[in-house]
C-alpha positions in Angstrom: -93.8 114.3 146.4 -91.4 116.9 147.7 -88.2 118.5 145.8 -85.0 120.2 147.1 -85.7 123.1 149.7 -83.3 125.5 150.7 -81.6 123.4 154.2 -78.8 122.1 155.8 -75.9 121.6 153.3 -72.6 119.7 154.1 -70.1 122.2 155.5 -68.1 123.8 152.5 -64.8 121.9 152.4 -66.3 118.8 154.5 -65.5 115.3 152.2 -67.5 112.4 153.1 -67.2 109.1 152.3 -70.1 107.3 150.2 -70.9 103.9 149.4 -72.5 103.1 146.1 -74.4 99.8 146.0 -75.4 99.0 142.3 -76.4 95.6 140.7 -74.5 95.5 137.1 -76.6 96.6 134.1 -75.4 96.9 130.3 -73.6 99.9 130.0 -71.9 99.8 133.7 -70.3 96.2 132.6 -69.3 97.7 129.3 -67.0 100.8 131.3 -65.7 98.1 134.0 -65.0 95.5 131.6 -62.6 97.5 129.6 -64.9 97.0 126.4 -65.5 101.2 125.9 -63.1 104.1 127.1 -66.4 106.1 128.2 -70.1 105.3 129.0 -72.3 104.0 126.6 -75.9 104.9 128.4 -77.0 105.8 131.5 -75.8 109.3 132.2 -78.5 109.6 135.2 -75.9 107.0 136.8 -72.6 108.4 135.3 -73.4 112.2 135.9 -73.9 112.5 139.6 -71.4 109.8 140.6 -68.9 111.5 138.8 -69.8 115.1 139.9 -70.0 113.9 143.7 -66.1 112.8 143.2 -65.5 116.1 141.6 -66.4 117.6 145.1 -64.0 115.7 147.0 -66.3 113.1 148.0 -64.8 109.6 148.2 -66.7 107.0 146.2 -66.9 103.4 146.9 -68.8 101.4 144.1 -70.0 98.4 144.9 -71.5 96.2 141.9 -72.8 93.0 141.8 -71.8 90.8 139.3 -73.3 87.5 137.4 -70.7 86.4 135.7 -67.2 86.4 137.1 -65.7 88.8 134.9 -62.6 90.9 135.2 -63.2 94.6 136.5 -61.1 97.1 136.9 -61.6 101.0 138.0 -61.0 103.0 134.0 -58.3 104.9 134.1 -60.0 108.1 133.2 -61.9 108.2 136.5 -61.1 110.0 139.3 -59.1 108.7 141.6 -61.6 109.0 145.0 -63.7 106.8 142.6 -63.1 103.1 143.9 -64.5 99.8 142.7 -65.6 96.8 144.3 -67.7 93.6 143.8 -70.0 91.1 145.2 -71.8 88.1 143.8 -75.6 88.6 142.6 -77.2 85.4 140.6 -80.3 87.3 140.4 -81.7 85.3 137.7 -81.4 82.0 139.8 -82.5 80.4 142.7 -79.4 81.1 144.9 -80.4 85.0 143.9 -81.8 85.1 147.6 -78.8 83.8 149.1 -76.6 86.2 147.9 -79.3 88.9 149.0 -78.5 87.9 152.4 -74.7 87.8 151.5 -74.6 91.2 151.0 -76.9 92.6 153.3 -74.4 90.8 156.2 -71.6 92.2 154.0 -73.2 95.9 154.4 -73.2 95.5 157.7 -70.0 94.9 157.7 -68.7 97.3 155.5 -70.5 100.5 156.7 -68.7 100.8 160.3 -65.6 99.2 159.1 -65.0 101.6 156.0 -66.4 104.5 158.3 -69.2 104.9 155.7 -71.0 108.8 156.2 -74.0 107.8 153.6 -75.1 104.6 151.5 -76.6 105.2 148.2 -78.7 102.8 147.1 -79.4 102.1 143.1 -82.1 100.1 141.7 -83.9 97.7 143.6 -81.2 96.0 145.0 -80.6 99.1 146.6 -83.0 98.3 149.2 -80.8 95.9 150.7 -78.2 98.6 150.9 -80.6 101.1 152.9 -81.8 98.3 155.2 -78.1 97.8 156.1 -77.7 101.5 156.8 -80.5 101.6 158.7 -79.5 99.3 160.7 -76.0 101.1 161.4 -77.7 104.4 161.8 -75.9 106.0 158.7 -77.7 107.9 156.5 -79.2 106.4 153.3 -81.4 107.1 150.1 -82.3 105.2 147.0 -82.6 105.8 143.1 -84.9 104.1 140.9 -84.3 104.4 137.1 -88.2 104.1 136.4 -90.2 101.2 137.7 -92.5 98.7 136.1 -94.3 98.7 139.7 -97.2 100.6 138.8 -98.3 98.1 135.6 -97.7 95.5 138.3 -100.0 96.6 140.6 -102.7 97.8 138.4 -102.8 94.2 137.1 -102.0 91.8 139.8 -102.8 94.0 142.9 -100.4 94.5 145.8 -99.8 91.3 147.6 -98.7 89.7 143.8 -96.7 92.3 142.7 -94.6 92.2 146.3 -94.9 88.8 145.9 -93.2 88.7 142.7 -91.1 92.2 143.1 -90.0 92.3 146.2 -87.0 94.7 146.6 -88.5 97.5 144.1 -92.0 97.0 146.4 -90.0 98.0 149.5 -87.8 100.4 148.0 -91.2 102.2 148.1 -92.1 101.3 151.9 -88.7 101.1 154.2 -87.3 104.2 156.1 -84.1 106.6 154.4 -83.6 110.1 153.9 -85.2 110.3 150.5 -86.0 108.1 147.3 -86.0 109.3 143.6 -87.0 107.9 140.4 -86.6 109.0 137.0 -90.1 110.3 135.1 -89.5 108.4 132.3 -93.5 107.4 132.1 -93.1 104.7 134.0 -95.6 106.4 136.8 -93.9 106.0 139.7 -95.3 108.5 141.2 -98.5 106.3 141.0 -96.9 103.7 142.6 -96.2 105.7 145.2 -99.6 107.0 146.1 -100.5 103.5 145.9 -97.8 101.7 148.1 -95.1 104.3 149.0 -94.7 105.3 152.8 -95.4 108.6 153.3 -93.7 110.2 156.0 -91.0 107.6 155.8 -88.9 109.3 153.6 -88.7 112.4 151.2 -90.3 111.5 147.6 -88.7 113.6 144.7 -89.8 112.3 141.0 -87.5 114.2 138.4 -87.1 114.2 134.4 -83.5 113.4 133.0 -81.2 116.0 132.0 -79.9 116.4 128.5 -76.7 117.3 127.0 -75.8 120.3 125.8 -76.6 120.9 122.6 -73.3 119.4 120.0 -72.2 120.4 116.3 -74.1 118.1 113.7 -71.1 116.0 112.3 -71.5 113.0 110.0 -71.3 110.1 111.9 -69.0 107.4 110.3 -71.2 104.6 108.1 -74.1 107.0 107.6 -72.2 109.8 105.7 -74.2 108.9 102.6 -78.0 108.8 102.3 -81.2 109.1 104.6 -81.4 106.9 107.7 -83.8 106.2 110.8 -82.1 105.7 114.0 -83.2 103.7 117.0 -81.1 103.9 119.9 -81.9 101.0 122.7 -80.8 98.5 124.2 -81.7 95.3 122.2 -84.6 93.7 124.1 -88.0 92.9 123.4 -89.7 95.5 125.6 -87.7 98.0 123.3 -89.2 96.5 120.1 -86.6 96.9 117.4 -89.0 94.9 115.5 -91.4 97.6 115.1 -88.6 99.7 113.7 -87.9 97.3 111.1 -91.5 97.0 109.9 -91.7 100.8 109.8 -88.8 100.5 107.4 -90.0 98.1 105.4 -93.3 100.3 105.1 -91.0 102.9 103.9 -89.8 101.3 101.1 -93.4 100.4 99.9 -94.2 104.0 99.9 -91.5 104.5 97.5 -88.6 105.2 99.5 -85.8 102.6 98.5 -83.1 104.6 99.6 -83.9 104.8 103.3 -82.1 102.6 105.3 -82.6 101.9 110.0 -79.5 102.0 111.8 -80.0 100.2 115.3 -77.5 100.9 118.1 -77.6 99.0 122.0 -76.0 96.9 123.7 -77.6 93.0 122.9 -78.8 92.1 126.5 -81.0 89.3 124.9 -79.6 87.7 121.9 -82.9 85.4 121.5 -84.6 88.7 120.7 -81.7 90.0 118.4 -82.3 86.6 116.7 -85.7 87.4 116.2 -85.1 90.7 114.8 -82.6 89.6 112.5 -84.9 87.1 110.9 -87.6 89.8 110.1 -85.1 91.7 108.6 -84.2 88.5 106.3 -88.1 88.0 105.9 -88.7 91.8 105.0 -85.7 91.9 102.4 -83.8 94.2 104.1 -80.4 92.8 104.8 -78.8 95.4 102.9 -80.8 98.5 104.6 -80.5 97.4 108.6 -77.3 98.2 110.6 -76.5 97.0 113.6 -74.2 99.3 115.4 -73.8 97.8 118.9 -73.5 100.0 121.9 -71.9 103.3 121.3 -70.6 106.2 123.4 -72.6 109.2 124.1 -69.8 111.4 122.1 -70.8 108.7 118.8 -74.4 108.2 119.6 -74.9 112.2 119.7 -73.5 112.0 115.9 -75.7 109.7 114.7 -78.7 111.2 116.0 -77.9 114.6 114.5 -77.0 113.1 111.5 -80.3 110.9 111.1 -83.3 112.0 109.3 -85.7 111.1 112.2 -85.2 109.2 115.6 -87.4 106.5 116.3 -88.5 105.7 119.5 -91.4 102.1 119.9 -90.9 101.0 123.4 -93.6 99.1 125.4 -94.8 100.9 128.3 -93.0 104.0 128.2 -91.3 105.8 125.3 -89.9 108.9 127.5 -86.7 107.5 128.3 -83.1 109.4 127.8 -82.5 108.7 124.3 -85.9 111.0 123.5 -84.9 114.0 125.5 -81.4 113.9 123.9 -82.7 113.3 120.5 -84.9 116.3 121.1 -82.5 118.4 123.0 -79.9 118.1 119.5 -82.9 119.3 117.2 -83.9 115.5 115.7 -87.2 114.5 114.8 -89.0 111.9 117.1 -91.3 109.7 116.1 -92.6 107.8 119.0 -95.7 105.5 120.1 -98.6 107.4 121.4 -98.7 105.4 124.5 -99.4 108.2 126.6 -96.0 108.5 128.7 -95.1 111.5 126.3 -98.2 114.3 126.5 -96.2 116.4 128.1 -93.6 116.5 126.4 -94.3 116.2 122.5 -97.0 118.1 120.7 -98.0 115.9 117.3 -96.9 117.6 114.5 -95.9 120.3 116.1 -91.9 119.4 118.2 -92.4 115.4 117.3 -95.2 113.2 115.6 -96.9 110.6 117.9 -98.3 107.3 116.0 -100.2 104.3 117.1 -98.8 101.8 114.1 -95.4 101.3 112.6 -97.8 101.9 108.8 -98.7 104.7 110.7 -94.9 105.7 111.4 -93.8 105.2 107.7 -97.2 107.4 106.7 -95.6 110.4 108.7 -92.2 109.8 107.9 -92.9 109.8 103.8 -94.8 113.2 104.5 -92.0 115.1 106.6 -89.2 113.3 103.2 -91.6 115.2 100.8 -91.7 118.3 102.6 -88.1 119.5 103.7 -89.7 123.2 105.3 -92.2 121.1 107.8 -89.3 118.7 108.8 -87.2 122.1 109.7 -89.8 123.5 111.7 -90.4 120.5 113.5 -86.6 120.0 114.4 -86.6 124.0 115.5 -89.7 123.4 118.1 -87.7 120.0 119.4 -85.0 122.0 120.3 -86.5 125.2 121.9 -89.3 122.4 123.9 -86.2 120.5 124.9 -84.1 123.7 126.5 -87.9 125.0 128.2 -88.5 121.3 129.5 -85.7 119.4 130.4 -82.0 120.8 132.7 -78.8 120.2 131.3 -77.1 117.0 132.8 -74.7 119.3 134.7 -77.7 121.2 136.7 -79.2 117.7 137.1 -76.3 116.3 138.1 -75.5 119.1 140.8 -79.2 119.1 142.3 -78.8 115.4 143.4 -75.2 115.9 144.2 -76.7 118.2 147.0 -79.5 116.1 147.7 -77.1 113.6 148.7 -74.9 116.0 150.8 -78.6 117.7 152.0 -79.2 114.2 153.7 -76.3 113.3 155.8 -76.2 117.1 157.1 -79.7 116.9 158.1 -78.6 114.4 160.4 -75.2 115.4 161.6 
């Protein structure tokens, strides 16, 4: 693994032009689509694409689309920030056609728009850096996390490419650098495993966090004590766990408590299943469902929250966590392992194996006001020692990027 050295840097006033190549996810769709006037998630996408067009840089983002869907560029972006699309049926059979589509697309498009670096995002960014390689142009790639390395621990390598086969060679073709978030997922074991050393420059980095905001009251939870769960709504998120930790609650004595759940629904079959254990459970009138919000509203609710609760399946260290920590919450999260690190139990976070267990820890910290203070102090001061703010994230891949096309200028 290698990080940012002092090097090469793209002449002080030099502007390039950069092409973006993204597949549409949740909070992307929500922006483009007009249905919220900021981002709802995903800052590690939003922060360095906007700070690269706050240097000048021209931005071409190209998204692929399931659905046709009107898209527009929001108004509030900057204006070197273009927006383009392409069809990807990923979930279907013609998924591979349209691979090929767009890779003869790239093609294409790099000489023609006089492209100076293609940034790849996900695993479909593979298919951008393939293109680029191809045109000589300068290239790297960003994973979000990766489910590669539970993949190859329990299928092996030639299943997992098999069945994965743009995140497997995001970690084996040739570009100026890959990175993927720490989130728990162990990339970086994937990469001892499979990746191509030599081949590229390996940088594995932890999210930013925001600074820290003023506590306000955020608008339906101004009365009472609350949990909040911020995720997308999807089984590997497991709302469900957060309902029976509530329901827990209440048998301990707590009627008054109630779960507020906020994400975007990316599986309604799931959503339906939570919504029946919540009917099952007899807590129709103590679960919220608050659908995706913006950063600005989400930062409200999480200071305003008694505790954040955090349940995922394979890895609980995702961006939510580090912000929740970073604005002084309490986290309760699933000791899976992904967070040793980063939370100390009982000391900046509790760590649980059960949702009974969850509701156990949670009734202590609601009897004992002074021990839920000091917990929410050491969140915060762990969170400033441990994690950068977004901007100083955002910057150190902005010159990663620049770092890469003036190594080869």
């Amino acid at each position: 693994m290698s990080d940012v050295t002092a090097g090469a840097m793209a002449p002080e006033g030099t502007t390039m032009r950069i092409l973006y190549v993204t597949g549409m996810w949740s909070a992307l769709e929500s922006v483009l689509a007009g249905r919220s006037a900021e981002p709802t998630g995903m800052p590690a996408f939003f922060t360095p694409l906007f700070e690269l067009a706050s240097r000048g840089h021209r931005v071409v983002l190209l998204v692929g689309f399931e659905h046709c869907i009107p898209l527009e560029r929001p108004k509030s972006w900057p204006e070197n920030i273009t927006v383009q699309r392409f069809r990807w049926r990923k979930r279907t059979a013609l998924g591979a056609i349209d691979a090929m589509s767009l890779l003869m697309r790239l093609i294409k498009d790099v000489r023609r728009q006089d492209v100076d670096f293609v940034y790849g995002q996900g695993p479909l960014g593979t298919i951008a850096c393939v293109a680029a390689r191809l045109r000589h142009v300068p290239s790297g790639q960003r994973l979000y996390g990766t489910f590669l390395a539970n993949e190859l621990k329990r299928r092996g390598k030639v299943e997992a490419m098999v069945r994965h086969p743009l995140e497997y060679f995001a970690f084996r073709i040739r570009k100026g650098f890959l990175l993927v978030t720490n989130d728990g997922t162990r990339a970086d074991v994937a990469y001892k495993e499979i990746g191509a050393h030599g081949r590229y420059a390996f940088h594995f980095k932890l999210n930013g966090r925001q600074e820290q905001v003023k506590a306000t009251k955020a608008r339906s939870a101004q009365e009472g004590v609350y949990l909040y769960y911020p995720a997308r709504i999807a089984p590997w998120k497991r709302q469900h766990l957060a309902v029976e930790t509530l329901h827990e609650l209440r048998r301990l004595g707590h009627k008054d408590v109630r779960l507020l759940l906020a994400g975007e629904v990316t599986d309604p079959v799931y959503l339906d299943h939570v919504n029946r254990l919540v009917g099952d459970r007899g807590l129709r009138e103590h679960v919220e469902f608050l659908g995706a919000l913006p950063w600005s509203e989400n930062q409200q609710y999480t200071c305003s929250s008694f505790c954040m609760l955090s349940m995922y399946e394979v890895s609980n260290l995702g961006n939510s966590l580090i912000e929740a920590m970073a604005l002084g919450s309490i986290v309760v999260s699933m000791n899976d392992g992904s967070l040793a690190e980063v939370i100390q139990d009982g000391e900046n976070g509790v760590l649980v194996e059960t949702p009974q267990e969850a509701a156990g820890r949670i009734d202590e910290l609601l009897r004992d006001p002074f021990e839920a203070s000091q917990i929410r102090d050491a969140a915060l001061r762990s969170a400033r020692e441990r994690f950068p703010t977004w901007e100083t994230r955002a910057s150190w891949e902005a010159d990663l990027v620049e770092r890469a096309v003036a190594e080869v200028r």
